[in-house]
HTML snippet that shows the backbone in 3Dmol.js (N, CA, C, O; Angstrom):
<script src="https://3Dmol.org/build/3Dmol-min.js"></script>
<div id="view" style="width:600px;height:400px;position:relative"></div>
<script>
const pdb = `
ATOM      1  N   UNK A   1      14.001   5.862 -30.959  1.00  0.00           N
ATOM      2  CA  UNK A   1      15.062   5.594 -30.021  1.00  0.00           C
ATOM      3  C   UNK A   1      16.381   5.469 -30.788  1.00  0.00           C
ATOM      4  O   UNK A   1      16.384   5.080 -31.956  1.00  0.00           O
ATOM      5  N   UNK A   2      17.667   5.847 -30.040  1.00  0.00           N
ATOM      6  CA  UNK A   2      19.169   5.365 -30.925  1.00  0.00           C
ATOM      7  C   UNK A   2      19.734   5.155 -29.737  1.00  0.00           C
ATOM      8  O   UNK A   2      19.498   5.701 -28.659  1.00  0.00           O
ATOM      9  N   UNK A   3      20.726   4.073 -30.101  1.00  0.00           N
ATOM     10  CA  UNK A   3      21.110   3.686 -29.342  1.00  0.00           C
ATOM     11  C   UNK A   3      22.696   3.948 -30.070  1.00  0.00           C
ATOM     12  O   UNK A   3      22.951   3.635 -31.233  1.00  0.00           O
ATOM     13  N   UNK A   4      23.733   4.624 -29.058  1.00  0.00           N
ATOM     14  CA  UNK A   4      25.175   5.083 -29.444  1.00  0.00           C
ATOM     15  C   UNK A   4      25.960   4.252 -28.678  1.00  0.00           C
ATOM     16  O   UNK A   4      25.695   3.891 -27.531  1.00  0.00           O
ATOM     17  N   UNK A   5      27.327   3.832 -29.590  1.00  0.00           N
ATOM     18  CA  UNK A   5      28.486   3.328 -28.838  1.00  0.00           C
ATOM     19  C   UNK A   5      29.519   4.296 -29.239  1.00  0.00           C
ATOM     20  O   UNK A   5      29.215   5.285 -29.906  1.00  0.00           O
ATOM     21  N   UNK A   6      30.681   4.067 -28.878  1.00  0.00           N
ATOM     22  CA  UNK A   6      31.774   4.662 -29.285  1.00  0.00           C
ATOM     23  C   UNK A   6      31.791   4.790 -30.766  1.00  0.00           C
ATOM     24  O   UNK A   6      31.640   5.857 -31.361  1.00  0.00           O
ATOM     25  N   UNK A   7      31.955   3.810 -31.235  1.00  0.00           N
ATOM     26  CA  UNK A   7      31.686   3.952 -33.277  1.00  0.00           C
ATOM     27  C   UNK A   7      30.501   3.865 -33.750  1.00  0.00           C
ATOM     28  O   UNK A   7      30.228   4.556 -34.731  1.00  0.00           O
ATOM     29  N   UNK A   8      29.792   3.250 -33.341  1.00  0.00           N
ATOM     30  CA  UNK A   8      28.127   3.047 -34.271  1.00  0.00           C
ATOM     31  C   UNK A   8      27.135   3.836 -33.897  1.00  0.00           C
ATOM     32  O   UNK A   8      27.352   4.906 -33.329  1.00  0.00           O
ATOM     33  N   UNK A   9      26.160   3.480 -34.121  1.00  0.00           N
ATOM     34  CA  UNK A   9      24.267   4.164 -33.796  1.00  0.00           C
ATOM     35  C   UNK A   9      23.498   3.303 -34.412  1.00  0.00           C
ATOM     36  O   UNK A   9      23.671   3.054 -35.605  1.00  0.00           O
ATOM     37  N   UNK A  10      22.475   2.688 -33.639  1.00  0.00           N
ATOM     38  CA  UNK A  10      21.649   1.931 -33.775  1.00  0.00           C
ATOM     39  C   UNK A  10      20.139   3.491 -33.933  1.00  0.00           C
ATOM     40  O   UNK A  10      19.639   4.010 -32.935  1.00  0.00           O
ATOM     41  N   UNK A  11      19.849   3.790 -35.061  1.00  0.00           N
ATOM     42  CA  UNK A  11      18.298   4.691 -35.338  1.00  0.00           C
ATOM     43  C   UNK A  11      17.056   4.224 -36.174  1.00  0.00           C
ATOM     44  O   UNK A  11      17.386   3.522 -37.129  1.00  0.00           O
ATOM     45  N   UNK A  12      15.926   4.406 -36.069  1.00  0.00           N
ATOM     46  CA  UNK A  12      15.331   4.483 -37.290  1.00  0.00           C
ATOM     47  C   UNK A  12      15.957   4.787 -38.577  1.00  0.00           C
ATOM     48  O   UNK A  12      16.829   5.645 -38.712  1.00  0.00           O
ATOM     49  N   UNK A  13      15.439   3.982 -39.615  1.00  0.00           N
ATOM     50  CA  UNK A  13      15.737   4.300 -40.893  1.00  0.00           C
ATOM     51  C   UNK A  13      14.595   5.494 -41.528  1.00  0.00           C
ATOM     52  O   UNK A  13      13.374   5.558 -41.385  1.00  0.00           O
ATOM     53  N   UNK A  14      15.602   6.435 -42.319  1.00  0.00           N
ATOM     54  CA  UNK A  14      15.083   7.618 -43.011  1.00  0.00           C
ATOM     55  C   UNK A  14      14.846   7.035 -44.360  1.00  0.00           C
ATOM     56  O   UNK A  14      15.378   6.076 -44.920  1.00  0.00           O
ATOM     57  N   UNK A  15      13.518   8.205 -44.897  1.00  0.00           N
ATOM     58  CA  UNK A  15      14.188   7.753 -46.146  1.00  0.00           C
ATOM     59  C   UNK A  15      15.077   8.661 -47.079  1.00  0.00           C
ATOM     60  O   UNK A  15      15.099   8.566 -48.306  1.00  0.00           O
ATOM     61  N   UNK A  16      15.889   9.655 -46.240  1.00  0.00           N
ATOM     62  CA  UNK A  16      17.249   9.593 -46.821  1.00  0.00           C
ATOM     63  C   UNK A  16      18.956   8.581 -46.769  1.00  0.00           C
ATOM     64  O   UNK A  16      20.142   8.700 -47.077  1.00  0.00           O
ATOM     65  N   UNK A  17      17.989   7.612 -46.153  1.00  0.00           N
ATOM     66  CA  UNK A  17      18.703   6.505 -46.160  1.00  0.00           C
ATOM     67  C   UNK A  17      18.547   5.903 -47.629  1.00  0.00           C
ATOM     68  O   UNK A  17      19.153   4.853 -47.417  1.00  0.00           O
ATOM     69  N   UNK A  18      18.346   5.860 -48.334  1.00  0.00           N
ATOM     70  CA  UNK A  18      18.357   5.262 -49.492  1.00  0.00           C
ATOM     71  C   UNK A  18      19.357   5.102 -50.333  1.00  0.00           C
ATOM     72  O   UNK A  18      19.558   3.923 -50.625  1.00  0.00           O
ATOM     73  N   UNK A  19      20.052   5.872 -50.825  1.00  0.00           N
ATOM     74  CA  UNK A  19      21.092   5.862 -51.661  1.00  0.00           C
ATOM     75  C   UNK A  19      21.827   5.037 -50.889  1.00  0.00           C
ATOM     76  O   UNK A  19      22.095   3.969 -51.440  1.00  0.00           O
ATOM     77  N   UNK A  20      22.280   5.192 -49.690  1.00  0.00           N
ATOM     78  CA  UNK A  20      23.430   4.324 -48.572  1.00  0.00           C
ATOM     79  C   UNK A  20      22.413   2.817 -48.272  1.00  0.00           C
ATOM     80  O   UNK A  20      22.826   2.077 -47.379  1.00  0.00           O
ATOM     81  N   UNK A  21      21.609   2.562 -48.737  1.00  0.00           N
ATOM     82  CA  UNK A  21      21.046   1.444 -48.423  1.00  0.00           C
ATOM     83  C   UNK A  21      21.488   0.617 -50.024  1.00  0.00           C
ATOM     84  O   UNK A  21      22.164  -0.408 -50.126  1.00  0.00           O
ATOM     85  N   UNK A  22      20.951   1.323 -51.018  1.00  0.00           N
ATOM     86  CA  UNK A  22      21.059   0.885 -52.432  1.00  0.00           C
ATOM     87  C   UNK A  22      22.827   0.762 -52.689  1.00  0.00           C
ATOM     88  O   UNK A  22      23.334   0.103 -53.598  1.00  0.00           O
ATOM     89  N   UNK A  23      23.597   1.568 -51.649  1.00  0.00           N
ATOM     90  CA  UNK A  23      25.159   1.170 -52.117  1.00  0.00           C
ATOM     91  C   UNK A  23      25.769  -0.141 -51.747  1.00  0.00           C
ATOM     92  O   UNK A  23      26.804  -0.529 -52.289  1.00  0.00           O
ATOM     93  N   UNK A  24      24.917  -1.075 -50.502  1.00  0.00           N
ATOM     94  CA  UNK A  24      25.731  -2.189 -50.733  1.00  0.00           C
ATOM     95  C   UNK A  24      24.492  -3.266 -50.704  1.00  0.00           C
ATOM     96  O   UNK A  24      24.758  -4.389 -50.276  1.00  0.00           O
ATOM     97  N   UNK A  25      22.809  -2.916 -51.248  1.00  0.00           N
ATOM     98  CA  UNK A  25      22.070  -3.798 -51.343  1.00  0.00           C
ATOM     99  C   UNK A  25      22.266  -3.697 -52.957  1.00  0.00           C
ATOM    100  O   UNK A  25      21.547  -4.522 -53.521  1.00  0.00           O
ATOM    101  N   UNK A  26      22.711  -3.247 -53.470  1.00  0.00           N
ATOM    102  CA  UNK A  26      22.659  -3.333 -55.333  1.00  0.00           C
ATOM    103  C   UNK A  26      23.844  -4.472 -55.489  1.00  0.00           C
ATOM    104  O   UNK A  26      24.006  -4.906 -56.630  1.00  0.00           O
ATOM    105  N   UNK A  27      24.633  -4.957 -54.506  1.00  0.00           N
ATOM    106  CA  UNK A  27      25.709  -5.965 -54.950  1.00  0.00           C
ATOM    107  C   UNK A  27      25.207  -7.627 -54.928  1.00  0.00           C
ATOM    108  O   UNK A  27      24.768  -8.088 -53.874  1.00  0.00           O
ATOM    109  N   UNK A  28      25.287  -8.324 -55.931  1.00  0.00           N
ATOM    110  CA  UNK A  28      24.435  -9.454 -55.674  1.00  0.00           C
ATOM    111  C   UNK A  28      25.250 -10.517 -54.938  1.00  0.00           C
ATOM    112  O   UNK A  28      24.952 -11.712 -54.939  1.00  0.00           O
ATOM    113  N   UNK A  29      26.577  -9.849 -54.147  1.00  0.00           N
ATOM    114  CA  UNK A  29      27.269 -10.425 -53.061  1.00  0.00           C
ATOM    115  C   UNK A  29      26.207 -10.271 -51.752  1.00  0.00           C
ATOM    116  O   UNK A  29      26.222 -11.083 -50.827  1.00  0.00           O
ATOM    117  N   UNK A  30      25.631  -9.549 -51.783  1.00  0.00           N
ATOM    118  CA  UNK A  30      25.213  -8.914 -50.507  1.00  0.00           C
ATOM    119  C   UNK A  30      24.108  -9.683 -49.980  1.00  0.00           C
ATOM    120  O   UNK A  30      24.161 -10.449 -49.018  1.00  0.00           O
ATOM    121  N   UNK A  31      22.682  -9.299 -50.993  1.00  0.00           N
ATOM    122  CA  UNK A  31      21.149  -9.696 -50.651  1.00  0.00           C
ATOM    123  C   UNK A  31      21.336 -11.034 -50.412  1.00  0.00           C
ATOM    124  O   UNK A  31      21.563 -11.478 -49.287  1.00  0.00           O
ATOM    125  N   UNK A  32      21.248 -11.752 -51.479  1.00  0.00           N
ATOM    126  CA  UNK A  32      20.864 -13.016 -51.472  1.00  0.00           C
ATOM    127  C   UNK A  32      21.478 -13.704 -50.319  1.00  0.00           C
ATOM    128  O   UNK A  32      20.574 -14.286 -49.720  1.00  0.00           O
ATOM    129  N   UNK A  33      22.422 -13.860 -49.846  1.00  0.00           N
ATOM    130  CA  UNK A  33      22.709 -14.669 -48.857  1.00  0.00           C
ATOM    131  C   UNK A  33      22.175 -14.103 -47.589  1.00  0.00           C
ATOM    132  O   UNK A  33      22.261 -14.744 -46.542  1.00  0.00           O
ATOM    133  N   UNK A  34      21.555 -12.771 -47.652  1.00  0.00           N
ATOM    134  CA  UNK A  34      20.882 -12.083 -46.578  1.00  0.00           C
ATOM    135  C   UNK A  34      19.204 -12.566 -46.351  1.00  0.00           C
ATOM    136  O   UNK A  34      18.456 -12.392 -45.388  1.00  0.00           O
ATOM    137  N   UNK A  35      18.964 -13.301 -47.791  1.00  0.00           N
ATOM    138  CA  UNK A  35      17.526 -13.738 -47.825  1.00  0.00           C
ATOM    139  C   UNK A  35      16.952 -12.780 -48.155  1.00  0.00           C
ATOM    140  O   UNK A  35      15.873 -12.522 -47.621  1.00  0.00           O
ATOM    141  N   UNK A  36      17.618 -11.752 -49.369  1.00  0.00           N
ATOM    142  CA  UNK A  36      16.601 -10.819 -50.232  1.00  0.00           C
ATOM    143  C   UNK A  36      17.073 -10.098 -51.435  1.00  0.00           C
ATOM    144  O   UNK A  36      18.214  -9.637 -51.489  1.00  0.00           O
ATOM    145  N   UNK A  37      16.121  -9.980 -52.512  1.00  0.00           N
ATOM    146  CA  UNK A  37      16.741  -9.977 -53.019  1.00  0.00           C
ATOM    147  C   UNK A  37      17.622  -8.689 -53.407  1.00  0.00           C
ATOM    148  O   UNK A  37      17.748  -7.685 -52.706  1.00  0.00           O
ATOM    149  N   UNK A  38      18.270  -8.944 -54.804  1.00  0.00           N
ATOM    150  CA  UNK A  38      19.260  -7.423 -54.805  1.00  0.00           C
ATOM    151  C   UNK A  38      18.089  -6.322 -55.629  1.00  0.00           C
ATOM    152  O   UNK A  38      17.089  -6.451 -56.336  1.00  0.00           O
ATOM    153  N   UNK A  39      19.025  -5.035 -54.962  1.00  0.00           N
ATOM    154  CA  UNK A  39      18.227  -3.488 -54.729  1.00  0.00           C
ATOM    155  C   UNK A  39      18.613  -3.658 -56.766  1.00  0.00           C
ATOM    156  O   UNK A  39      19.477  -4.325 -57.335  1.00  0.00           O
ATOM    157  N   UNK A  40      17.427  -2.643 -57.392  1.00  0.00           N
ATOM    158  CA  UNK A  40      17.435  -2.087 -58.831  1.00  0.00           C
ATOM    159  C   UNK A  40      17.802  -0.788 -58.737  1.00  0.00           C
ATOM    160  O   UNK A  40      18.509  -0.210 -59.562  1.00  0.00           O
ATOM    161  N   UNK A  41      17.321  -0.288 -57.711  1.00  0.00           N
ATOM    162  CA  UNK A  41      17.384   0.972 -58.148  1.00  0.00           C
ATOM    163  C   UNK A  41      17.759   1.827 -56.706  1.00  0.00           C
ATOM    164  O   UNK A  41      17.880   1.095 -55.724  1.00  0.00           O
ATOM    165  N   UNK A  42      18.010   3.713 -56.407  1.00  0.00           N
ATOM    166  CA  UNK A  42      17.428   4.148 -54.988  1.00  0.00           C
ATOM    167  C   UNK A  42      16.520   3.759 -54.864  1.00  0.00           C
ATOM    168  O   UNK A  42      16.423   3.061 -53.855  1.00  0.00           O
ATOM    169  N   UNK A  43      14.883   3.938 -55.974  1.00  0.00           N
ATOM    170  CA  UNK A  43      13.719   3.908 -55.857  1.00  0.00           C
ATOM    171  C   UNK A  43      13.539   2.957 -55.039  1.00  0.00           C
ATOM    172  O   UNK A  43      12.966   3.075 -53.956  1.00  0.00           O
ATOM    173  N   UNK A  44      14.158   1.633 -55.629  1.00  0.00           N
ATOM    174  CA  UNK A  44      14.029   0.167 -55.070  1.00  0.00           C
ATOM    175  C   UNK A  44      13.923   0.019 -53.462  1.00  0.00           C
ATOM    176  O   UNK A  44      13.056  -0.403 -52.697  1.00  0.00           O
ATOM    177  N   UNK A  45      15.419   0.652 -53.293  1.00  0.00           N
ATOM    178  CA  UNK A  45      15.754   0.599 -51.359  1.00  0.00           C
ATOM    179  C   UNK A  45      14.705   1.821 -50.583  1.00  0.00           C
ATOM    180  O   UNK A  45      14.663   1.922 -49.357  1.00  0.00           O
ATOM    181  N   UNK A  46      13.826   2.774 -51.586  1.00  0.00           N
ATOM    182  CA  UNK A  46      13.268   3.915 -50.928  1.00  0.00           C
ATOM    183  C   UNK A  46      12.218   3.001 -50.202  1.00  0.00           C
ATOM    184  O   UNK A  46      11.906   2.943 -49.013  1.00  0.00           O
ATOM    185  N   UNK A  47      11.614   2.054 -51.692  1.00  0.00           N
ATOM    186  CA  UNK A  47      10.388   1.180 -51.121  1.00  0.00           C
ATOM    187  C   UNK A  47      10.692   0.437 -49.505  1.00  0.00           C
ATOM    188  O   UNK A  47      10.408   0.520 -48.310  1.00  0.00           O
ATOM    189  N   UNK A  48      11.336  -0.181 -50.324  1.00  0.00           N
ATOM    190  CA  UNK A  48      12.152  -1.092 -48.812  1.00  0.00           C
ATOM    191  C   UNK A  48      12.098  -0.451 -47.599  1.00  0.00           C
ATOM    192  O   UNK A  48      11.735  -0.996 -46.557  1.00  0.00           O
ATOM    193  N   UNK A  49      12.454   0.704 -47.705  1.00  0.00           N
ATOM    194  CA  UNK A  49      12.962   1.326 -45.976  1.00  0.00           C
ATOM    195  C   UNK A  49      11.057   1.732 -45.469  1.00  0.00           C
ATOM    196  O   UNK A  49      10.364   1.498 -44.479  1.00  0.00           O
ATOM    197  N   UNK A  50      10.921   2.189 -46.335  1.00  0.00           N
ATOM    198  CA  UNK A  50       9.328   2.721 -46.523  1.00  0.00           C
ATOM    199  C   UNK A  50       8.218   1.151 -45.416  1.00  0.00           C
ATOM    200  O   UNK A  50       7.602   1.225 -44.353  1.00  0.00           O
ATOM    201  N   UNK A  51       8.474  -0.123 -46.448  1.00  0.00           N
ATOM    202  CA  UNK A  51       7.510  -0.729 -46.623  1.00  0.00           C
ATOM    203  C   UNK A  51       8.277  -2.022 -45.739  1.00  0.00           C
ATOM    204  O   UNK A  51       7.453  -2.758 -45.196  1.00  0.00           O
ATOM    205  N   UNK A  52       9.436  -2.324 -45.561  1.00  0.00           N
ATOM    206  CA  UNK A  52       9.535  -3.492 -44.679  1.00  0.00           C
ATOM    207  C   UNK A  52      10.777  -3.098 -43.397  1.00  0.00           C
ATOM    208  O   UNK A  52      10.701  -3.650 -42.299  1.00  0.00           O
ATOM    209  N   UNK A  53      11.917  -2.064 -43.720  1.00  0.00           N
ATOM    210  CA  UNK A  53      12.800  -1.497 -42.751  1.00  0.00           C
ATOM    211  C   UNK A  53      12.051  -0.582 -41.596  1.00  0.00           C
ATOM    212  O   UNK A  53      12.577  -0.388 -40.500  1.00  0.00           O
ATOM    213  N   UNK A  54      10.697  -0.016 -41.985  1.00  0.00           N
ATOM    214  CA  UNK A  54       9.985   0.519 -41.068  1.00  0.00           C
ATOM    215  C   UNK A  54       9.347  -0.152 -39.872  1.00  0.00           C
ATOM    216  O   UNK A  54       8.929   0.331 -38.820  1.00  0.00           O
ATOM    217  N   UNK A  55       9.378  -1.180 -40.240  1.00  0.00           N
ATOM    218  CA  UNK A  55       8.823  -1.820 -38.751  1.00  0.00           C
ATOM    219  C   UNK A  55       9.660  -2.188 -37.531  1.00  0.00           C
ATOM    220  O   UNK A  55      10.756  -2.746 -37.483  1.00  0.00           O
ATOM    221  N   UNK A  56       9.006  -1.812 -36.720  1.00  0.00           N
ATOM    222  CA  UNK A  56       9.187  -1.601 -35.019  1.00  0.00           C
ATOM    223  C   UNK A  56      10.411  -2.607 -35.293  1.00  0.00           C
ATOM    224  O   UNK A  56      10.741  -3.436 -36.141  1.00  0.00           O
ATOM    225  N   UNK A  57      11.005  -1.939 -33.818  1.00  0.00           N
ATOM    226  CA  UNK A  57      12.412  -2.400 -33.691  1.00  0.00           C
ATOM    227  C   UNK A  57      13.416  -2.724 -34.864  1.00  0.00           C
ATOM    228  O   UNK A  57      14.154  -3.709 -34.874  1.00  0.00           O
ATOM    229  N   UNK A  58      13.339  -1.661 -35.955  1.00  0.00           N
ATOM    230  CA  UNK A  58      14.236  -2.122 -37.212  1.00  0.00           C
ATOM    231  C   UNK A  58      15.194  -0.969 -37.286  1.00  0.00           C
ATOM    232  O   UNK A  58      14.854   0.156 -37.651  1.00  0.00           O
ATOM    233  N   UNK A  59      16.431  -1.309 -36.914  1.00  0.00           N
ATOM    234  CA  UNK A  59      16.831   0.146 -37.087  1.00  0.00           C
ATOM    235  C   UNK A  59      18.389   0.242 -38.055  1.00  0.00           C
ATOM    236  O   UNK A  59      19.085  -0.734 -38.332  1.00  0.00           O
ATOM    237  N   UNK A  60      18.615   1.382 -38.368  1.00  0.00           N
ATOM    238  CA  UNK A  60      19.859   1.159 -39.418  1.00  0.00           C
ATOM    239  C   UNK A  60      21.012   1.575 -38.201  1.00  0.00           C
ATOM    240  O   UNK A  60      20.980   2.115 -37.095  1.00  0.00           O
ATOM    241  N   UNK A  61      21.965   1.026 -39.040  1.00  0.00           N
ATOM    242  CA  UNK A  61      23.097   0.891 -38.138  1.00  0.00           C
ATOM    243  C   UNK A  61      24.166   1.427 -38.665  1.00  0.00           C
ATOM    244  O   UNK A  61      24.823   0.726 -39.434  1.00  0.00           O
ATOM    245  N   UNK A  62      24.668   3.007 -38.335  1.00  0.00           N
ATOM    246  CA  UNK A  62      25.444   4.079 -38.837  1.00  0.00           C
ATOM    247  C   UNK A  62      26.810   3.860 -38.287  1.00  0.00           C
ATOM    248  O   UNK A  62      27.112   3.576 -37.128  1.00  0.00           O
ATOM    249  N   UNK A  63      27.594   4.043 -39.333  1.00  0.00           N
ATOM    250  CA  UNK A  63      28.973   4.759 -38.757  1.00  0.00           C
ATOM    251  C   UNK A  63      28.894   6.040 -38.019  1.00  0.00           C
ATOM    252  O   UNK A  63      28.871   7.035 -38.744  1.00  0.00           O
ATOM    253  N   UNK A  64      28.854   6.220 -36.894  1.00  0.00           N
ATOM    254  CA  UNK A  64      28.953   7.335 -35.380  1.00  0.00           C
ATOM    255  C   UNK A  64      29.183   8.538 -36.411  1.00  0.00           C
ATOM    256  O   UNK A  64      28.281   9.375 -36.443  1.00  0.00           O
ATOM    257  N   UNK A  65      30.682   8.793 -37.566  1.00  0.00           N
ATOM    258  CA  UNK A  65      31.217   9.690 -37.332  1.00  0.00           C
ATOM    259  C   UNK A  65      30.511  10.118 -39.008  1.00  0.00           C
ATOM    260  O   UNK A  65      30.877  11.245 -39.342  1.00  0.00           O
ATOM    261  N   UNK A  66      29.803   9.578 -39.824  1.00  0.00           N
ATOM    262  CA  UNK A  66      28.834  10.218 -41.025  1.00  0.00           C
ATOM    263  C   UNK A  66      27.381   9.852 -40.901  1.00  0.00           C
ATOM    264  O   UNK A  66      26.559  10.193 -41.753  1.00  0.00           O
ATOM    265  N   UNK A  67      27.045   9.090 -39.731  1.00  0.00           N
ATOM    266  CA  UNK A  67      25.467   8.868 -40.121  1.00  0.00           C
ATOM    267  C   UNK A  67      24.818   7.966 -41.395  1.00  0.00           C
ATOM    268  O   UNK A  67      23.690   7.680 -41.794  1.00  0.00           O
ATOM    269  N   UNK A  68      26.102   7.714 -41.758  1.00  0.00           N
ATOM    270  CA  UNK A  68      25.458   6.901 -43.286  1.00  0.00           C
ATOM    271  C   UNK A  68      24.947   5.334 -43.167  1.00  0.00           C
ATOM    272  O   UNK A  68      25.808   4.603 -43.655  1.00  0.00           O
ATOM    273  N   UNK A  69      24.239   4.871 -42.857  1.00  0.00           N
ATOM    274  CA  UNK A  69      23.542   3.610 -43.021  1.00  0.00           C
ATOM    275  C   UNK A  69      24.613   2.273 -43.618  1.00  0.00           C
ATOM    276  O   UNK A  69      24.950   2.336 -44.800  1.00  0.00           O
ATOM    277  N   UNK A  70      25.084   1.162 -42.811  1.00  0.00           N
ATOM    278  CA  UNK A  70      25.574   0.567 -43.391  1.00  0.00           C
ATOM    279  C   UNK A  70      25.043  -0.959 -43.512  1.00  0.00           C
ATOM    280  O   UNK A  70      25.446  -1.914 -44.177  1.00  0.00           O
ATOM    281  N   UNK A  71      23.947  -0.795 -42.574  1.00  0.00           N
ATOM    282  CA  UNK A  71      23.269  -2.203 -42.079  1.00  0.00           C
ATOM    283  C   UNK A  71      22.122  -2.254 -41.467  1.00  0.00           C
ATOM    284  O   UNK A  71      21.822  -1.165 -40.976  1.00  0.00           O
ATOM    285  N   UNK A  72      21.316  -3.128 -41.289  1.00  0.00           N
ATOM    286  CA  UNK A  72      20.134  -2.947 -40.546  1.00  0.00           C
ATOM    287  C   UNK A  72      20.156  -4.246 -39.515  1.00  0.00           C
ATOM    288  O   UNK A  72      20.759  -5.295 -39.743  1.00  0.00           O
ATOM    289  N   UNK A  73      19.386  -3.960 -38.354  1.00  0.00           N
ATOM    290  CA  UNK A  73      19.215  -4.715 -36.684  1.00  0.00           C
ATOM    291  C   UNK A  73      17.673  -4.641 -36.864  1.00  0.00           C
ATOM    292  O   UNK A  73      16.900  -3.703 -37.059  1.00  0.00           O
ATOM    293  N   UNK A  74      17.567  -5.562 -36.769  1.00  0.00           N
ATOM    294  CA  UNK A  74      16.091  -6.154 -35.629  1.00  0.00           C
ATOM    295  C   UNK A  74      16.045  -5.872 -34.484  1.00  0.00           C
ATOM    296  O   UNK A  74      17.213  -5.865 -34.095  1.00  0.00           O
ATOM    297  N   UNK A  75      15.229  -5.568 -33.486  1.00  0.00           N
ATOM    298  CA  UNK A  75      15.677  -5.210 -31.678  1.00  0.00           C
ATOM    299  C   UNK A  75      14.578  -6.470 -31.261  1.00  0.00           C
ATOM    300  O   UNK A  75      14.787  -7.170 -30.270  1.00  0.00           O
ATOM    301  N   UNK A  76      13.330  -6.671 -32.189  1.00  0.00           N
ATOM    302  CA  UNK A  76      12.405  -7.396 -31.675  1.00  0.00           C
ATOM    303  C   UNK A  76      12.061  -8.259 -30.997  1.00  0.00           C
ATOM    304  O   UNK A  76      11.285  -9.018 -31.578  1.00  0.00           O
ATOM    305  N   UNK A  77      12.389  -8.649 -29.490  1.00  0.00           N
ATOM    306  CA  UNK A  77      12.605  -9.909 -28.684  1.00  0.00           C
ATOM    307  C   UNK A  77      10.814 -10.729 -29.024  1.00  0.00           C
ATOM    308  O   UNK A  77       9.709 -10.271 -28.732  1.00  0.00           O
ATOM    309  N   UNK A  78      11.075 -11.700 -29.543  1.00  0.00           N
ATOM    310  CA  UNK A  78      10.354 -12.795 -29.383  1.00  0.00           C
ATOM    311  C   UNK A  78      10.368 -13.706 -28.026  1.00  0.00           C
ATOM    312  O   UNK A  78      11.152 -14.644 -27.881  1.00  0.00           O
ATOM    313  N   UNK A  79       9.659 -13.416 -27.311  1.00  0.00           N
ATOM    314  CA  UNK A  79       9.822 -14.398 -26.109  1.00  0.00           C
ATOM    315  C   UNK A  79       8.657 -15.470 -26.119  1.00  0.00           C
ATOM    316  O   UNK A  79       8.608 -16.338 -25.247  1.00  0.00           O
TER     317      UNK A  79
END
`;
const viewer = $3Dmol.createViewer("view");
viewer.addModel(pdb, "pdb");
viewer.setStyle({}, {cartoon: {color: "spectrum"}});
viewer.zoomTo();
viewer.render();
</script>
């Protein structure tokens, strides 16, 4: 599923998402206060998207006008 606004897109994560995942999870501004830790490598964020960004309702969250991954959403309602 994606979900479009005027600027964003809510999609599944690829794993040519990686490099754009590893560009602002490699900053140790970033993870840690996110509750994870910082990316080593692409390899690092390939695992990631692979092994914990893949699950249901996880989706990356693109700039509309390159597709490039700048964030990731949960959709998962816990009720």
């Amino acid at each position: 599923m994606e979900i479009k606004t005027e600027r964003l897109m809510l999609r599944p994560w690829k794993d040519t998402d990686a490099e754009s995942l590893f560009e602002y999870a490699k900053d140790p501004a970033v993870g840690p206060i996110a509750g994870w830790p910082v990316h080593t490598s692409v390899e690092n964020s390939l695992e990631i998207i692979k092994n914990v960004l893949s699950a249901n309702e996880t989706y990356a969250v693109c700039l509309k006008e390159d597709n490039l991954a700048i964030g990731s959403q949960n959709m998962l309602l816990r009720i």
